[in-house]
Backbone as JSON Lines, residues from 0, in Angstrom:
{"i":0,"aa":"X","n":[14.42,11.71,16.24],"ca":[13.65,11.82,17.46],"c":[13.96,13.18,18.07]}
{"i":1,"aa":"X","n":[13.06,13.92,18.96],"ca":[13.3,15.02,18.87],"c":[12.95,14.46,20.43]}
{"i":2,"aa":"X","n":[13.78,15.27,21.09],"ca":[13.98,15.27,23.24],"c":[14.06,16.56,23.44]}
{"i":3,"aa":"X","n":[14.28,16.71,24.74],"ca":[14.09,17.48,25.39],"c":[15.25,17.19,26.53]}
{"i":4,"aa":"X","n":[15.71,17.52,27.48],"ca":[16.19,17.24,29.41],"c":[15.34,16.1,29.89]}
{"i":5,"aa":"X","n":[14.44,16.35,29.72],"ca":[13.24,15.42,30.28],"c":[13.07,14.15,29.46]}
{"i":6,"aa":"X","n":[12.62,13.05,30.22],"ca":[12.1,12.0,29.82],"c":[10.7,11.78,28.68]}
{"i":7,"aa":"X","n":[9.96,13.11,29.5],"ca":[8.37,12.5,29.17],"c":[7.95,13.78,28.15]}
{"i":8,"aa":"X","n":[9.03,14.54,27.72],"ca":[9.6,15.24,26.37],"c":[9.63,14.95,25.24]}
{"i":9,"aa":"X","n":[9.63,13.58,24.88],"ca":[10.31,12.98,23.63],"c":[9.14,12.62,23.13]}
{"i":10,"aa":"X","n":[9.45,13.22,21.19],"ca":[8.41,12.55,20.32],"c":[9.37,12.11,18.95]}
{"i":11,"aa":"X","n":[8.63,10.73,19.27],"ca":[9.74,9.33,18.21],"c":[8.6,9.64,17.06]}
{"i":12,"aa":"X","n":[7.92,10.63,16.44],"ca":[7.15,9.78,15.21],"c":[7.66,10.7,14.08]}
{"i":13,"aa":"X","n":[8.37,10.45,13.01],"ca":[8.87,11.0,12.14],"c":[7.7,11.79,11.24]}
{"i":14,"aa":"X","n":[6.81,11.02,11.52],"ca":[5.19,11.65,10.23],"c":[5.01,13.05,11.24]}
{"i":15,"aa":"X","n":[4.6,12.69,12.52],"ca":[4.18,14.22,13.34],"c":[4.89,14.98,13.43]}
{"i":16,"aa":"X","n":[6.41,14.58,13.19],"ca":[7.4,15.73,13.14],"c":[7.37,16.65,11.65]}
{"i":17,"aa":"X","n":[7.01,15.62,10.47],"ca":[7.44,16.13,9.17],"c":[6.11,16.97,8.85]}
{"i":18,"aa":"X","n":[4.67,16.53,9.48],"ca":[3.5,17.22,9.27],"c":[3.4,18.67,10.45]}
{"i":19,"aa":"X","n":[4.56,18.68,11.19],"ca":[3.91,20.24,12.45],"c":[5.48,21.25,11.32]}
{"i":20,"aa":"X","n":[6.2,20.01,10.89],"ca":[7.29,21.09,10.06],"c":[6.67,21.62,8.63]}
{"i":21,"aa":"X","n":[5.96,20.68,7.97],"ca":[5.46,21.57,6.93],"c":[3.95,22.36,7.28]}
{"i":22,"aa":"X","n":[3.85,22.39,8.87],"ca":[2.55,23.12,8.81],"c":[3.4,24.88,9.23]}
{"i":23,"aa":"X","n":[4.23,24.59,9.82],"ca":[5.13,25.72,10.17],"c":[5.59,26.58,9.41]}
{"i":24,"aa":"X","n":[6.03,25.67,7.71],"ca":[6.16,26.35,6.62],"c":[7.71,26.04,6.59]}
{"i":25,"aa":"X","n":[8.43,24.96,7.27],"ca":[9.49,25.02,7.02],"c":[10.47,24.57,5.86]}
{"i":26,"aa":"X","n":[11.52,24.69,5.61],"ca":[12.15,24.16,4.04],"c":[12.71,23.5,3.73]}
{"i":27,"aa":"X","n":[12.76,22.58,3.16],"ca":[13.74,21.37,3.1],"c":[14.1,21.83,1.96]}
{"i":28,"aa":"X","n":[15.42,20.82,1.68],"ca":[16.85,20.67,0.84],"c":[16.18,20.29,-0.49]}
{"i":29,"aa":"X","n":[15.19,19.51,-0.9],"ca":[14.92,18.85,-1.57],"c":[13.17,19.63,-1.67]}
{"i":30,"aa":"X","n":[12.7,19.17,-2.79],"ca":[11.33,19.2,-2.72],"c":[11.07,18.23,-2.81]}
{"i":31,"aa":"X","n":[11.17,17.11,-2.61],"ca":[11.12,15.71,-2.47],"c":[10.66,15.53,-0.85]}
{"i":32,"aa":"X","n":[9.52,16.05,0.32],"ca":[9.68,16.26,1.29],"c":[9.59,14.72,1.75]}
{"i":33,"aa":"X","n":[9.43,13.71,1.13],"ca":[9.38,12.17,1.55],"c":[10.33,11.32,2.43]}
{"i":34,"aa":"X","n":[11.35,12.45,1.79],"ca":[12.77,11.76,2.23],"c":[13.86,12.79,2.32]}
{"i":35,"aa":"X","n":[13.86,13.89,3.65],"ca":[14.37,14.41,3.85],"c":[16.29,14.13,4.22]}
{"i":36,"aa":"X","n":[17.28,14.39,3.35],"ca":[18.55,14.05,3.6],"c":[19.58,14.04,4.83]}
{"i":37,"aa":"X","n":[19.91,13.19,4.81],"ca":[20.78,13.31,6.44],"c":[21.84,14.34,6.83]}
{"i":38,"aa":"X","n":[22.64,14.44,7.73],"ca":[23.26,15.43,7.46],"c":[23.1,17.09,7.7]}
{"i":39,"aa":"X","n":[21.58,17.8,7.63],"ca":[21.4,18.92,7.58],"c":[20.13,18.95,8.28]}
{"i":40,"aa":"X","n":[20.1,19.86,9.67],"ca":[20.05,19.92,10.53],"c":[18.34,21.02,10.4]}
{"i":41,"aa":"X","n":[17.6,21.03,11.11],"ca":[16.28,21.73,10.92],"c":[17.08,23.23,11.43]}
{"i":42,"aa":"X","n":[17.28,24.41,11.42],"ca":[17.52,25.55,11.66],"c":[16.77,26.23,12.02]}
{"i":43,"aa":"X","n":[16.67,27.63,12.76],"ca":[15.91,28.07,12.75],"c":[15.36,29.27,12.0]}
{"i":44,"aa":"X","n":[16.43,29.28,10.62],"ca":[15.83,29.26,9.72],"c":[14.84,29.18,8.71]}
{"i":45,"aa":"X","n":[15.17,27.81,9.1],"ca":[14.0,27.12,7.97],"c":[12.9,27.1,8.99]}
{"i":46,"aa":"X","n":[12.61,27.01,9.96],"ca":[11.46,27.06,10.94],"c":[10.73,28.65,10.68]}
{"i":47,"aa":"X","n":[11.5,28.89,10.46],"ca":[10.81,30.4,10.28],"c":[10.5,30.48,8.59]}
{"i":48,"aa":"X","n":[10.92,29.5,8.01],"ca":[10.35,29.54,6.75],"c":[11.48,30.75,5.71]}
{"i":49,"aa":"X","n":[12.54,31.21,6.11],"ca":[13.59,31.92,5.75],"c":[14.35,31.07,4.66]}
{"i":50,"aa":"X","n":[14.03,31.39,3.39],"ca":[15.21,30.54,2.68],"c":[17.02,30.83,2.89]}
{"i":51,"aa":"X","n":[17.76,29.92,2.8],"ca":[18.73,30.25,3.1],"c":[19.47,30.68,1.42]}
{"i":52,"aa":"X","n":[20.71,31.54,1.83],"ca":[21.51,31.97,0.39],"c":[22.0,30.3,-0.2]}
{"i":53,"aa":"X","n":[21.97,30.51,-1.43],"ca":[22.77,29.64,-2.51],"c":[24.15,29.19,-1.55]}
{"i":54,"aa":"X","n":[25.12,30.34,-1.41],"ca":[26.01,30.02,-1.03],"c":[26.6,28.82,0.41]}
{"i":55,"aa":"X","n":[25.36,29.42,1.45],"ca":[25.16,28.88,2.37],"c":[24.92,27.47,2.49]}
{"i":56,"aa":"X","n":[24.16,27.31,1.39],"ca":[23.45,25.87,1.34],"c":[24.55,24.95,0.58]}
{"i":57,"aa":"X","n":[25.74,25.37,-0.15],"ca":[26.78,24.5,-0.73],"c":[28.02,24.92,0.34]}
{"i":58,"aa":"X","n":[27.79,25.54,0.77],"ca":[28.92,25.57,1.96],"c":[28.9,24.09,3.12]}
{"i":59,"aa":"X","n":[27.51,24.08,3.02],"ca":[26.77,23.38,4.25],"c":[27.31,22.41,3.82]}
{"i":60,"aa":"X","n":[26.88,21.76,2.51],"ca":[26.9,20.59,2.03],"c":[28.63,20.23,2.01]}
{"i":61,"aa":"X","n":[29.48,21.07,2.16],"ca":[31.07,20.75,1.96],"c":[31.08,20.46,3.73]}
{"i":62,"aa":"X","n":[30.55,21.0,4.63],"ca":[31.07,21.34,5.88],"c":[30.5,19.73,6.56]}
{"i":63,"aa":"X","n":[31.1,19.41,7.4],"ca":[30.94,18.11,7.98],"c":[30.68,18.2,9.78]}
{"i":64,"aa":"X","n":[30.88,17.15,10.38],"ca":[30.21,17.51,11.48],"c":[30.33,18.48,12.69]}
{"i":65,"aa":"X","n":[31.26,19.17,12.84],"ca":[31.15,19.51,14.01],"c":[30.45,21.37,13.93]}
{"i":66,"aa":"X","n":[30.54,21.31,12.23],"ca":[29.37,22.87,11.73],"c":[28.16,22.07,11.93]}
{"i":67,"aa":"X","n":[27.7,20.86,11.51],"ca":[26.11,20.45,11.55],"c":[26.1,20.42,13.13]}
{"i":68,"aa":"X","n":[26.2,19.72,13.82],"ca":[26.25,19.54,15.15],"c":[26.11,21.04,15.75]}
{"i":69,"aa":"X","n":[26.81,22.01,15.23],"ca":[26.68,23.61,16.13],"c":[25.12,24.24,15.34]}
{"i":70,"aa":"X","n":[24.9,23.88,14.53],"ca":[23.56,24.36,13.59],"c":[22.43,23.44,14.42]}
{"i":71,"aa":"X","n":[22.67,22.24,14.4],"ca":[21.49,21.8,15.11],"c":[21.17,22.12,16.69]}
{"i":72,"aa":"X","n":[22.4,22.64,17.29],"ca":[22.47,22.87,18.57],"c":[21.43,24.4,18.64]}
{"i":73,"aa":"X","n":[22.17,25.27,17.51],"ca":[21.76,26.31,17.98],"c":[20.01,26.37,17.21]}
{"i":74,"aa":"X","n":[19.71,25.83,16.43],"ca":[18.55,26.2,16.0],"c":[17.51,24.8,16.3]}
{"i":75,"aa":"X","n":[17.91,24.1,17.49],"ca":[16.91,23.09,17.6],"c":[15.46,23.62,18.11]}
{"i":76,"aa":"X","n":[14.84,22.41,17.6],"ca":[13.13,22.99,17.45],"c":[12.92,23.09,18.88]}
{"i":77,"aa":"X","n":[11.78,24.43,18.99],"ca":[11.48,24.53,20.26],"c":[10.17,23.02,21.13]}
{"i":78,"aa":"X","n":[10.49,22.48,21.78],"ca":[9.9,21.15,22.46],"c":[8.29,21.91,22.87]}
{"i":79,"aa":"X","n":[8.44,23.07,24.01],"ca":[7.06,23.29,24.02],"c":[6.29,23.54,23.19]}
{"i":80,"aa":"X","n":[6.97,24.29,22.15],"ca":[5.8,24.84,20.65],"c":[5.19,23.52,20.37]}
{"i":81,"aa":"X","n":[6.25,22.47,20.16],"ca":[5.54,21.64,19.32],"c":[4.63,20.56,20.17]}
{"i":82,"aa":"X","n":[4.59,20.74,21.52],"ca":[3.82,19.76,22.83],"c":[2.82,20.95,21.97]}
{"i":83,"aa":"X","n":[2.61,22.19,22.27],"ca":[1.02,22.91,22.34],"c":[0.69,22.42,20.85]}
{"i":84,"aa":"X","n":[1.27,22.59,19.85],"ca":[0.85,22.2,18.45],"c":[0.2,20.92,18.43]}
{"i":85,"aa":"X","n":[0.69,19.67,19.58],"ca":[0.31,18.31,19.41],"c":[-0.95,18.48,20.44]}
{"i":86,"aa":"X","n":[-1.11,19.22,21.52],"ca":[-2.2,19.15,22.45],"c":[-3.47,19.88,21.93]}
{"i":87,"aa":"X","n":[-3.29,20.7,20.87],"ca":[-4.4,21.7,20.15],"c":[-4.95,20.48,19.06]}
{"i":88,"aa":"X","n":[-3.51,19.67,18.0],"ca":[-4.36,18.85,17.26],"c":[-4.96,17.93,18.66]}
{"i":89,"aa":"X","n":[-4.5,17.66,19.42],"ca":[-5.35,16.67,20.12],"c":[-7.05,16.73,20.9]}
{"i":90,"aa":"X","n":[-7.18,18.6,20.81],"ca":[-8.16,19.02,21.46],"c":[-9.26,18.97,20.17]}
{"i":91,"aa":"X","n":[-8.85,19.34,18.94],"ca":[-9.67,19.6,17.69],"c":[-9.87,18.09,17.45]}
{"i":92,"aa":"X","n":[-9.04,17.0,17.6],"ca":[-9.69,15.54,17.45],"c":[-10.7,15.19,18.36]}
{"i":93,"aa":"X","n":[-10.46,15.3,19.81],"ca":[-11.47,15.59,20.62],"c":[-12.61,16.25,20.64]}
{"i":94,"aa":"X","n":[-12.72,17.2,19.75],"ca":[-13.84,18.1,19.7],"c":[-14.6,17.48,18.2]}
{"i":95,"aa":"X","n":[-13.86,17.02,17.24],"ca":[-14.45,16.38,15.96],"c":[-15.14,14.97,16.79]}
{"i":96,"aa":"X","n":[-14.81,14.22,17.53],"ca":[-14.98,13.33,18.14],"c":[-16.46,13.27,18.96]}
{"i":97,"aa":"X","n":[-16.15,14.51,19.6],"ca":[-17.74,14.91,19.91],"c":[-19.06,15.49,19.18]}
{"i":98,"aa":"X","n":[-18.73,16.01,18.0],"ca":[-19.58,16.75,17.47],"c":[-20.09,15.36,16.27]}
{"i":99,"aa":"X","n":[-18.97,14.43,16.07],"ca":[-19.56,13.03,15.5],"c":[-20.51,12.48,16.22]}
{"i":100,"aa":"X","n":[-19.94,12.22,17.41],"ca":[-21.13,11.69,18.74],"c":[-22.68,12.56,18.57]}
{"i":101,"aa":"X","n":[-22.87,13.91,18.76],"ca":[-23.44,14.44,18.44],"c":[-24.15,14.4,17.58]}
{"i":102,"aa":"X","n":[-23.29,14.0,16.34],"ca":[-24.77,13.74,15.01],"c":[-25.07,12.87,14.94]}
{"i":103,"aa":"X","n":[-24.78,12.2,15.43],"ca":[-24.99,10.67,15.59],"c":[-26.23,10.31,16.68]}
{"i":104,"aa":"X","n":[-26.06,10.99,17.45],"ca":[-27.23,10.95,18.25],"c":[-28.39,11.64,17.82]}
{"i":105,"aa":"X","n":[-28.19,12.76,16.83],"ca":[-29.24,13.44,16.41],"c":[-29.84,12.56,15.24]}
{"i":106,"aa":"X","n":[-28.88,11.72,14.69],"ca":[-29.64,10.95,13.66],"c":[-30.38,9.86,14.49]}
{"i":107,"aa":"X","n":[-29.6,9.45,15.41],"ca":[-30.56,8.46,16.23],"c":[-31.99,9.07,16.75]}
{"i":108,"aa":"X","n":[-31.75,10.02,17.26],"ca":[-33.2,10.96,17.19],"c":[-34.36,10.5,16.18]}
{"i":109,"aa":"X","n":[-33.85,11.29,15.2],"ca":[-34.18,11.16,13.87],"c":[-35.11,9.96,13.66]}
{"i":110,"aa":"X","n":[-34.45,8.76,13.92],"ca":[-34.55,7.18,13.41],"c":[-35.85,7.32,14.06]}
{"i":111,"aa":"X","n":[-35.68,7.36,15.38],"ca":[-36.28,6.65,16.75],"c":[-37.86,7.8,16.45]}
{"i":112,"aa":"X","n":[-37.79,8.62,16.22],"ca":[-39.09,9.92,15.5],"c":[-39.79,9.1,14.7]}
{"i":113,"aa":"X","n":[-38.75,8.8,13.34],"ca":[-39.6,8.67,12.06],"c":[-40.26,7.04,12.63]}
{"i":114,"aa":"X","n":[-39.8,6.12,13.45],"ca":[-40.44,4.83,13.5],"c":[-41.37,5.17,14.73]}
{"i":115,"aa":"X","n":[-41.64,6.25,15.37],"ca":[-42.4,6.6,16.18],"c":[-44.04,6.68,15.21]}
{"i":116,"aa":"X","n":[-43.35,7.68,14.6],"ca":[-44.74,8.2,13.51],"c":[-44.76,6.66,13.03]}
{"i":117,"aa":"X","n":[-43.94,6.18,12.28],"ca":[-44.48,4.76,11.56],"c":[-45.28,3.55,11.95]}
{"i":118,"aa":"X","n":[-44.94,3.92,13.74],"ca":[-45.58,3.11,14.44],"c":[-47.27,3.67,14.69]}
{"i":119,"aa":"X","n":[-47.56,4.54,14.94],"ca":[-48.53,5.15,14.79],"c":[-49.24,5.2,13.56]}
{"i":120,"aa":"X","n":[-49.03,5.88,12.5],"ca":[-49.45,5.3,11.07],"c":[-50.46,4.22,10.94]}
{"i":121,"aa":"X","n":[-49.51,2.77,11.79],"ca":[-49.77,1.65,10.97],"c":[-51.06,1.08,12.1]}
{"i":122,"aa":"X","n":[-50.83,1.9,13.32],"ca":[-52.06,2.02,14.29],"c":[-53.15,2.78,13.77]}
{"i":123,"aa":"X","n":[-53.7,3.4,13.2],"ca":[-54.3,4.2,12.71],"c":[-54.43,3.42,11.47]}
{"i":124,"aa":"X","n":[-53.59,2.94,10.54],"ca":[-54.17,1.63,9.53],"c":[-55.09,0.83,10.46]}
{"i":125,"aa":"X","n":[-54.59,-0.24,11.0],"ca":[-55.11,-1.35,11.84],"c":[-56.55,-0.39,12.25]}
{"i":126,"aa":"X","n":[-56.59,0.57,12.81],"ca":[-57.93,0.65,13.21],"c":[-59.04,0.78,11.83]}
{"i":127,"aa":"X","n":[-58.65,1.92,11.65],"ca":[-59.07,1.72,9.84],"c":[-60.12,0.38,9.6]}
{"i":128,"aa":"X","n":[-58.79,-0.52,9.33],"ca":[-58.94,-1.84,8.87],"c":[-60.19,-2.91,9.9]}
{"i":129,"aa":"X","n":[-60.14,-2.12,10.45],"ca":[-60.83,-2.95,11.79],"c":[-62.13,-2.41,11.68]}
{"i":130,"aa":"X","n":[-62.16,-1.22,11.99],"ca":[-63.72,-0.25,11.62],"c":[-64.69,-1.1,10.31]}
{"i":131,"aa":"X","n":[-63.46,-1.0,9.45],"ca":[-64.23,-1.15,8.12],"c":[-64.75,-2.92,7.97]}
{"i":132,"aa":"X","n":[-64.24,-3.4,8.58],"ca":[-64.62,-5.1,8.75],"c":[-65.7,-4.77,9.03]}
{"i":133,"aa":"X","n":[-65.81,-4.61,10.88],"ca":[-66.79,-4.32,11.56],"c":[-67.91,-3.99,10.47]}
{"i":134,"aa":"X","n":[-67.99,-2.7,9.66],"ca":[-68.83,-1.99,9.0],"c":[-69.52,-3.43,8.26]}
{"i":135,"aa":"X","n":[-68.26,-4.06,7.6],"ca":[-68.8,-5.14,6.75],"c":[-69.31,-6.15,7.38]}
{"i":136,"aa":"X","n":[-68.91,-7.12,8.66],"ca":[-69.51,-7.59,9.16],"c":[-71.47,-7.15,9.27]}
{"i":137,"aa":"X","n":[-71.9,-5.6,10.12],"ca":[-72.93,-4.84,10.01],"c":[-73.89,-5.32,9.2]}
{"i":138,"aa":"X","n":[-73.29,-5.15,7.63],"ca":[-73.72,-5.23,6.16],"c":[-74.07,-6.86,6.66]}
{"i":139,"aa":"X","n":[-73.32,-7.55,6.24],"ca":[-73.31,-9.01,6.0],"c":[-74.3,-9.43,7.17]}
{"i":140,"aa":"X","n":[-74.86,-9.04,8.01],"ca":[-75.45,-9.31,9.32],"c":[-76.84,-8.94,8.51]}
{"i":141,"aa":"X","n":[-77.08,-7.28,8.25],"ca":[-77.97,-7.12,7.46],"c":[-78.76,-7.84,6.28]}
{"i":142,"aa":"X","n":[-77.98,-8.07,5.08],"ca":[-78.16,-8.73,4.62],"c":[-78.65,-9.91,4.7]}
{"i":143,"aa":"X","n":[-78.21,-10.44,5.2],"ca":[-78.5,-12.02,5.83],"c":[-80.12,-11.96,6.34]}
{"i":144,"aa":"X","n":[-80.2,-10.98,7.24],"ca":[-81.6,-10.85,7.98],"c":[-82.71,-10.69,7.16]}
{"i":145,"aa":"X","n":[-82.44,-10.04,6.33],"ca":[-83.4,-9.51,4.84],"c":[-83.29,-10.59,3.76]}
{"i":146,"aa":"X","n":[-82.33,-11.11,4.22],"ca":[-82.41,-13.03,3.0],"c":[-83.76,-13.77,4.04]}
{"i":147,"aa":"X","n":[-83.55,-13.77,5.31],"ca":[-83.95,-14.59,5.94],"c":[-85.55,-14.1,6.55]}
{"i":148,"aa":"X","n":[-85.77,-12.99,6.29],"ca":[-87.13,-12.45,6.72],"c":[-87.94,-12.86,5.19]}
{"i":149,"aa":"X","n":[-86.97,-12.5,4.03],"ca":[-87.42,-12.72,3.17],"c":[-88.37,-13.8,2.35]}
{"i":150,"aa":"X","n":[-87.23,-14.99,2.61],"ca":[-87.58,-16.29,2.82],"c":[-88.47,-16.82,3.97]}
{"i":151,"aa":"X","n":[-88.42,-16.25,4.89],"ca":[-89.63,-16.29,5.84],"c":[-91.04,-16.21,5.1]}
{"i":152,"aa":"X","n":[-91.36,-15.24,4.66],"ca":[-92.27,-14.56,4.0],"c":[-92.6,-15.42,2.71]}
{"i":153,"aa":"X","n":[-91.42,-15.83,1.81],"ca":[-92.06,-16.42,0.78],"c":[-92.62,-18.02,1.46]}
{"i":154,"aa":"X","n":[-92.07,-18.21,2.38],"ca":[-92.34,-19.66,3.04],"c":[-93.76,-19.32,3.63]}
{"i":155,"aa":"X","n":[-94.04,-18.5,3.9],"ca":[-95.5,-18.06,4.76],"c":[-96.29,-17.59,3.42]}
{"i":156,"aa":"X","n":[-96.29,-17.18,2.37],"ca":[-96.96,-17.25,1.7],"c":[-97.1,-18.35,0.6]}
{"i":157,"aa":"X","n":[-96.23,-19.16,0.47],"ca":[-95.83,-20.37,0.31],"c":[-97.13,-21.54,0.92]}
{"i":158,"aa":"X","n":[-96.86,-21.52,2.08],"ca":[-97.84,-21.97,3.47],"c":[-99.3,-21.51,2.74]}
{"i":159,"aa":"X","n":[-99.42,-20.46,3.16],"ca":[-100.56,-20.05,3.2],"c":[-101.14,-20.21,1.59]}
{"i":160,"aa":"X","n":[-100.24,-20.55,0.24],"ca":[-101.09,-20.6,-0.78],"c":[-101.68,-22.43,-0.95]}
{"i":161,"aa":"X","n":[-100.09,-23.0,-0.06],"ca":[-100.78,-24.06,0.07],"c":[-102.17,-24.61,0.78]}
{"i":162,"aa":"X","n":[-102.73,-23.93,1.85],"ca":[-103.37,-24.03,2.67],"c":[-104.8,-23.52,1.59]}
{"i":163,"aa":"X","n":[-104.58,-22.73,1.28],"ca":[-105.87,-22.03,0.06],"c":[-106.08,-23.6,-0.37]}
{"i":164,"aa":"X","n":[-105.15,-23.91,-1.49],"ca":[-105.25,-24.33,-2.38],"c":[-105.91,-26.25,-1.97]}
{"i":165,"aa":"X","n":[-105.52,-26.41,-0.8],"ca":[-105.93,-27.69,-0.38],"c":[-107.28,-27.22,0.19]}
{"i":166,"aa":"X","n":[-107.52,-26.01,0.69],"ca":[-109.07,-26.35,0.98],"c":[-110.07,-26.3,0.0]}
């Protein structure tokens, strides 16, 4: 856990600590960065991404606490760097956050357009469809009248051959 003097200083999450240290470029003991070893202290050194000598680093490993304890004292991580490092990722989540919102609304756009036109379309079918009845109705009206004048006519001459033919 990394503190500060202050209370409202402190960040308990081992992942945000191990992801702002390897964004920093710093070096661990191991390339194994999963499981960093106890014992050996972040420096500011390795914060600066400075490998340390061979010698140094098996010295370390013989030396016990009250050298780790003065190493971590003197090269502990700076608290504000890493508040602005956590408030910048927090502004770029914020800002991905919005620009999602953003397309999101533009696709809703989008949606709400294309079923605009679709709605229209299918208005413009329907009338279509409606015209062209009508048209056929017209026809079928026609027709009918010309069956029925027709038959008129053969019935009147019909009539009238009967009328010959009985006188």
């Amino acid at each position: 856990m990394a503190e500060n003097t202050g209370k409202s200083s402190m960040l308990g999450h081992p992942s945000t600590i191990l992801r702002l240290c390897n964004r920093a470029g710093v070096l661990f003991e191991d390339a194994d960065i999963d499981r960093v070893t106890g014992g050996r202290g972040i420096t500011k050194q390795k914060m600066d991404g400075v490998p340390e000598p061979e010698e140094d680093r098996r010295a370390q490993g013989r030396r016990r606490r009250p050298q780790v304890e003065e190493e971590q004292a003197s090269g502990a991580m700076d608290l504000s760097q890493m508040q602005r490092t956590i408030e910048e990722m927090s502004q770029q989540y914020m800002r991905a956050q919005e620009q999602q919102q953003e397309q999101y609304l533009r696709q809703q756009e989008q949606y709400l357009k294309a079923q605009e036109q679709q709605e229209h379309w299918q208005q413009q079918m329907m009338e279509k469809q409606e015209n062209f009845q009508l048209k056929m109705l017209d026809q079928q009206r026609e027709f009918q009248a010309k069956i029925l004048e027709g038959q008129r006519e053969q019935s009147a001459n019909f009539q009238e051959s009967f009328n010959r033919l009985s006188l």
